[in-house]
N, C-alpha and C positions, 0 to 999 in steps of 0.2 A: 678651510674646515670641510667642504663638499668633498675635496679629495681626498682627505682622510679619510671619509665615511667610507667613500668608494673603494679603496687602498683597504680597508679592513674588510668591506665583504669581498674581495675577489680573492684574496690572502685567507678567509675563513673557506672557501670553496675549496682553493688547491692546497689547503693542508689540512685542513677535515673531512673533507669529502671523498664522497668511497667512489673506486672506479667503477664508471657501468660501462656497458655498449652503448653507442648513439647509431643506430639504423636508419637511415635516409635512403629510402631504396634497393639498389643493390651496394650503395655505400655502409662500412660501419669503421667507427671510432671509440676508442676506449677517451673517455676524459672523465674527471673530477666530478663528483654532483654532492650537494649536500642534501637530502634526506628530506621533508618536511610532512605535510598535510595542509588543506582548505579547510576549512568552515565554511558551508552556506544556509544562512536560516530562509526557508518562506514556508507561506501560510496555504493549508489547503482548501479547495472552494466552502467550507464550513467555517474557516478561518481559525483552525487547529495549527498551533505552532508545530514547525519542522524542524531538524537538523541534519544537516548529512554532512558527512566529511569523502573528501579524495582521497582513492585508495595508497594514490603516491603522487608526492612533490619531487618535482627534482628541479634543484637552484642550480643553475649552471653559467660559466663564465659566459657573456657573449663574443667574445676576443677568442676563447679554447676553442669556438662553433668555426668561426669566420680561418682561424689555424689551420682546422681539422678539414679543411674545406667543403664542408656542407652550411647550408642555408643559415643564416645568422637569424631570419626570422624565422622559426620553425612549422613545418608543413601540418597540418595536421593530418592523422596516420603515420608519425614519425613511432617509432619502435624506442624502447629502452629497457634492454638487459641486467638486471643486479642479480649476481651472486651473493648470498646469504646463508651459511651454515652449509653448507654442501648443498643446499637448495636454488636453483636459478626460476626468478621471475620475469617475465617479460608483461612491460606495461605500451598502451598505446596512448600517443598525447591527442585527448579529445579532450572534446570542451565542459567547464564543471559550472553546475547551478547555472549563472548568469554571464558569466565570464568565459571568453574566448577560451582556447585551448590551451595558452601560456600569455605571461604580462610580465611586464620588466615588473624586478624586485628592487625597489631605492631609488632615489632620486635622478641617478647620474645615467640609468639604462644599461649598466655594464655588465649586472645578472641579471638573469632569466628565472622564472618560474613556469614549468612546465606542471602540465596536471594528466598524470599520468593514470591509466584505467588500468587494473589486471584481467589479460585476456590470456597467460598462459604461467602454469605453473610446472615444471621440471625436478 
């Protein structure tokens, strides 16, 4: 059953997922990501509820990383490129609310979510 789960999201990546760049450096790879957002609620020193959301998700294979030969756990300051409408974004994977910069998605480890910032717009 755990491999089906696994088998359905890595099959939703590389047949849904739009290609970005993956920038490591002076490295870049085009692969698969699928699209998402965060949620992080907290409270500010009055204890006034908050919400913020990530300006970009990107679900990404760990297997298309380890391929593509750059870093399987992602550095943060890694770059990621999307084209959109004639429009190109470039987001940097920093760390969102409470949560490091990216955490495996599912149980089996085999995607990634990265939490992407927009630092450049084209």
């Amino acid at each position: 059953m755990l491999a089906e789960v696994t088998d359905a999201q890595i099959d939703a990546v590389r047949t849904n997922g739009q290609t970005v760049t993956y920038i490591e450096g002076e490295t870049e790879v085009e692969l698969k990501a699928l699209l998402g957002r965060s949620k992080f609620d907290s409270a500010d020193v009055d204890g006034r509820a908050h919400t913020e959301w990530s300006d970009q998700d990107f679900l990404v294979v760990a297997a298309d990383l380890h391929d593509a030969g750059v870093s399987i756990e992602p550095r943060r300051g890694v770059r990621i490129r999307l084209t959109q409408a004639g429009r190109t974004f470039t987001y940097e994977i920093l760390p969102f609310g409470d949560e490091r910069h990216w955490r495996y998605s599912g149980p089996t480890h085999a995607v990634l979510r990265l939490h992407g910032k927009l630092v450049l717009t084209e």
